[in-house]
C-alpha positions as CSV (number, residue, x, y, z in Angstrom):
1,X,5.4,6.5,-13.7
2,X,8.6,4.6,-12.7
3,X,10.9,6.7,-14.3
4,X,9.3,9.8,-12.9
5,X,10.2,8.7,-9.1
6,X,13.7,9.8,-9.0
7,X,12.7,13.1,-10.0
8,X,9.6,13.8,-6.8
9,X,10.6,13.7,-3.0
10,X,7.3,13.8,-2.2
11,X,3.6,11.7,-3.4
12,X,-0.1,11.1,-2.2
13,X,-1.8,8.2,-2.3
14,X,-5.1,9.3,-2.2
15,X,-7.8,6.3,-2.1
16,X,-10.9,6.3,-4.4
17,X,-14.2,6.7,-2.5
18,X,-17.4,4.6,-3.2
19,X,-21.1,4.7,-2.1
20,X,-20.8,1.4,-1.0
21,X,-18.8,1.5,1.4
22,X,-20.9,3.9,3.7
23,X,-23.1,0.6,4.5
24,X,-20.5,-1.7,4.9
25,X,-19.9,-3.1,1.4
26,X,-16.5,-3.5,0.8
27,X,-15.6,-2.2,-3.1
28,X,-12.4,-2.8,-5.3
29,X,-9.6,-0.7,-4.0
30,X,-8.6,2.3,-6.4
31,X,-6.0,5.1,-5.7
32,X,-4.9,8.3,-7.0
33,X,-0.9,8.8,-7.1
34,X,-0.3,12.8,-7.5
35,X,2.8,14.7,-6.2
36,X,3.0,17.8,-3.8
37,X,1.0,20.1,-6.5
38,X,-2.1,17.7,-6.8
39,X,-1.1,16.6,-10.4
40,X,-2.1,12.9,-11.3
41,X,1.5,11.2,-11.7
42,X,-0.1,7.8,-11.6
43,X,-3.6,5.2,-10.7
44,X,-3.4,1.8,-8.9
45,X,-6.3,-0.6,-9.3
46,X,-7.1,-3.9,-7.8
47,X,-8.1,-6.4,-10.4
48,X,-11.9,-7.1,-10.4
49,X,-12.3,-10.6,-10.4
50,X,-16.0,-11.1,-10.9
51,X,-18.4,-12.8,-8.2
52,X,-15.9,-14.7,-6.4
53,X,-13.5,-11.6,-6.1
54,X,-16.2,-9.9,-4.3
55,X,-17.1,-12.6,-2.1
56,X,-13.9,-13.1,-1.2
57,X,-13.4,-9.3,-0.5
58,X,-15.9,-9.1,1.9
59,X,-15.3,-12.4,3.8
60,X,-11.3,-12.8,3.9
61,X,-10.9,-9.0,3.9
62,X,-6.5,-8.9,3.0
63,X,-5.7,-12.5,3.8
64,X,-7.3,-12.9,-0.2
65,X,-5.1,-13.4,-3.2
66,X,-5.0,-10.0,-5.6
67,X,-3.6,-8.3,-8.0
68,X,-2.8,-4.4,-7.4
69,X,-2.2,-3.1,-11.2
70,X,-0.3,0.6,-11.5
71,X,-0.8,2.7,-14.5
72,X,1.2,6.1,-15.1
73,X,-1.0,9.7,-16.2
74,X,-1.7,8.5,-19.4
75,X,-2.6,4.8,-18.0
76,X,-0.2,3.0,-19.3
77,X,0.5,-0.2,-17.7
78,X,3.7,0.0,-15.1
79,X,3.8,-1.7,-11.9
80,X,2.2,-5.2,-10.9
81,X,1.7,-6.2,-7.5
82,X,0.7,-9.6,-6.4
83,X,-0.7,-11.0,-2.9
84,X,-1.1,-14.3,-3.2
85,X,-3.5,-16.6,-0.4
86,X,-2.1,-17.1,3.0
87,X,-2.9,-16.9,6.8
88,X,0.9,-16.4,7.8
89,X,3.8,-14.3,6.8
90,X,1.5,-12.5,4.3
91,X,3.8,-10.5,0.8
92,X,3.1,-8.6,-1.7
93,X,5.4,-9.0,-4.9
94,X,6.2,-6.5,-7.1
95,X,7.4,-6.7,-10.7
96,X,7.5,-3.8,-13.5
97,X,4.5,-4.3,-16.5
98,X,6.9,-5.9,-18.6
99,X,7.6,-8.9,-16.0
100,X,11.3,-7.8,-14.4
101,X,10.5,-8.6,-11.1
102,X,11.6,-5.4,-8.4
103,X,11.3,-7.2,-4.9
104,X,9.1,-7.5,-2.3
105,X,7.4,-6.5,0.6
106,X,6.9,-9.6,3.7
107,X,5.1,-9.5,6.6
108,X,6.8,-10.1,9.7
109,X,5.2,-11.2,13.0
110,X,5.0,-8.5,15.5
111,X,2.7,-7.9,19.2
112,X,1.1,-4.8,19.6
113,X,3.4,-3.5,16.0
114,X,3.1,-3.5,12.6
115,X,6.5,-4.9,11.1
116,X,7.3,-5.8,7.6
117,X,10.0,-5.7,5.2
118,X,11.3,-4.8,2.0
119,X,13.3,-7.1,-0.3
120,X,15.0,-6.6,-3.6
121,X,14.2,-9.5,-6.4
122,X,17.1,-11.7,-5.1
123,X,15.3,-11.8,-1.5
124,X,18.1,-9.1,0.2
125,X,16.2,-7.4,2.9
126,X,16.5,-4.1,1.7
127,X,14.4,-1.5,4.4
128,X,12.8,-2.9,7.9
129,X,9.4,-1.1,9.1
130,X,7.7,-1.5,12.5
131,X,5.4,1.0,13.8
132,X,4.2,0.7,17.1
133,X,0.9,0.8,18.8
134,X,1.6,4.9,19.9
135,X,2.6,5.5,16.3
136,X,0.2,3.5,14.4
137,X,-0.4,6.2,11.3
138,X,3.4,6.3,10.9
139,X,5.4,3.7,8.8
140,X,9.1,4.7,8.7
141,X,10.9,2.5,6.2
142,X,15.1,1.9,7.8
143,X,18.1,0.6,6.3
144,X,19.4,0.4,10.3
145,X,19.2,3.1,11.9
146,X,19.1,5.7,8.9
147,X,15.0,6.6,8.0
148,X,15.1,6.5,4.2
149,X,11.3,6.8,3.7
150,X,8.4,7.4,5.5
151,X,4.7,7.0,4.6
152,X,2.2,8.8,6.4
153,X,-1.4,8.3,6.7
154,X,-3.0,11.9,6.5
155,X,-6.5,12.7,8.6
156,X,-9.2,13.0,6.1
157,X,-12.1,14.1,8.3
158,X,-14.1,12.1,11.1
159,X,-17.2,11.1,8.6
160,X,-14.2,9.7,6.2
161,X,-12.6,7.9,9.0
162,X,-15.2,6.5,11.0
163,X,-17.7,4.9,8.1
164,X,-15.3,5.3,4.8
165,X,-12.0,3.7,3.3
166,X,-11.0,6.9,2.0
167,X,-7.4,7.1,2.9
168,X,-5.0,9.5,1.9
169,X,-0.8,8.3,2.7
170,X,1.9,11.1,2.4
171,X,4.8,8.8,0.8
172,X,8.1,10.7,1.7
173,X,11.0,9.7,0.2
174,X,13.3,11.5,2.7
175,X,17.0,9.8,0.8
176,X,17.8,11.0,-2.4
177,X,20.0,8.0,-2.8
178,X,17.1,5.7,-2.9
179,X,17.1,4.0,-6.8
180,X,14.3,3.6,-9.2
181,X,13.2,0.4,-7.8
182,X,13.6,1.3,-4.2
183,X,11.3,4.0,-4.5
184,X,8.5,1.8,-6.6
185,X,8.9,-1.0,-3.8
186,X,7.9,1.8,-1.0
187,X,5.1,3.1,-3.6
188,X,3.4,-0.2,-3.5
189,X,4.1,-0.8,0.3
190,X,1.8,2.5,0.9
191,X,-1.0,0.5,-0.7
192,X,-0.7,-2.5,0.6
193,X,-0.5,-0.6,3.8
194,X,-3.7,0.6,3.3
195,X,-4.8,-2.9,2.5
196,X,-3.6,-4.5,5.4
197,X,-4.3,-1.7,8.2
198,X,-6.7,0.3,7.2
199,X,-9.7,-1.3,5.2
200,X,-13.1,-2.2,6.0
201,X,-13.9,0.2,8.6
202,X,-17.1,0.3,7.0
203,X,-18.3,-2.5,8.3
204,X,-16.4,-2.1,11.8
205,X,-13.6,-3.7,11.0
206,X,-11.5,-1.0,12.8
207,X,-7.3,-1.1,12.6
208,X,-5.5,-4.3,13.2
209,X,-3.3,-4.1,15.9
210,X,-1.5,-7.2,15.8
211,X,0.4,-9.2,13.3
212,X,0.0,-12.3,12.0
């Protein structure tokens, strides 16, 4: 899937629906990656972690530690994405199957926005992201004041949004220039965006407005 990214201007991130979580029951997080066409280019998966995983899932909702595993169309192992536990200044870090670590993406502090941002493996901030409170399904990803990516979270219906974690992102690579690992580093910043803002609605948990 990696070596695919250079090639597509375009993917959805299209999460996987459960029963379980029309009551409130928050499930392992699984997404689709497909490009403009609908084709499967790709899976992510959050590692099951047996009773305790699901206790903490349901009690510290993204402040958890997990593992976000990303598997290409045949699902092959790819990408590896790892949260580890904490209450403050909250990163996801991101390293290819094989253990070459890509970068990472850091919470940043921020009233009223969302802010975070990108860093390559030596801990250069690579891309900046703050969408504010008017803009809040909008994530533009800047290197200054150029926009080189953009995810998007797309409407999927008002039964889906108001009792389901079925979200759908529109990850829009708008630079051409953008590398291999670039692109993969904004891949897994449109699910950990998911994570972050947008789970457990369910159970009322609604969007969080503030950082940390």
């Amino acid at each position: 899937m990696l070596q695919s990214l250079p090639s597509r201007p375009k993917l959805y991130v299209k999460q996987v629906f459960e029963l379980a979580e029309l009551v409130g029951f928050e499930t392992r997080n699984k997404y689709r990656i497909t490009d403009e066409a609908g084709r499967d280019i790709g899976f992510a998966a959050e590692q099951q972690k047996g009773l305790l995983g699901l206790l903490m899932r349901q009690f510290l909702g993204h402040w958890r530690s997990f593992h976000l595993h990303f598997f290409d169309h045949n699902r092959q192992p790819v990408m590896v994405a790892e949260h580890p536990f904490r209450w403050f200044f909250q990163r996801l870090e991101v390293r290819e199957a094989g253990g070459r670590a890509l970068g990472m993406v850091e919470r940043e502090f921020g009233i009223l926005t969302k802010k975070f941002n990108v860093q390559d493996a030596q801990g250069r901030i690579l891309l900046r992201v703050s969408s504010p409170l008017w803009r809040f399904w909008t994530f533009p990803f800047m290197a200054g004041e150029r926009e080189r990516a953009r995810v998007s979270k797309k409407w999927t219906g008002l039964g889906a949004e108001m009792f389901t974690d079925k979200d759908n992102f529109l990850v829009d690579f708008m630079d051409t220039t953008l590398n291999q690992d670039e692109r993969a580093l904004v891949l897994a910043a449109a699910v950990y965006i998911d994570m972050l803002y947008f789970e457990r609605k369910g159970s009322g948990g609604g969007f969080q407005i503030l950082g940390d």
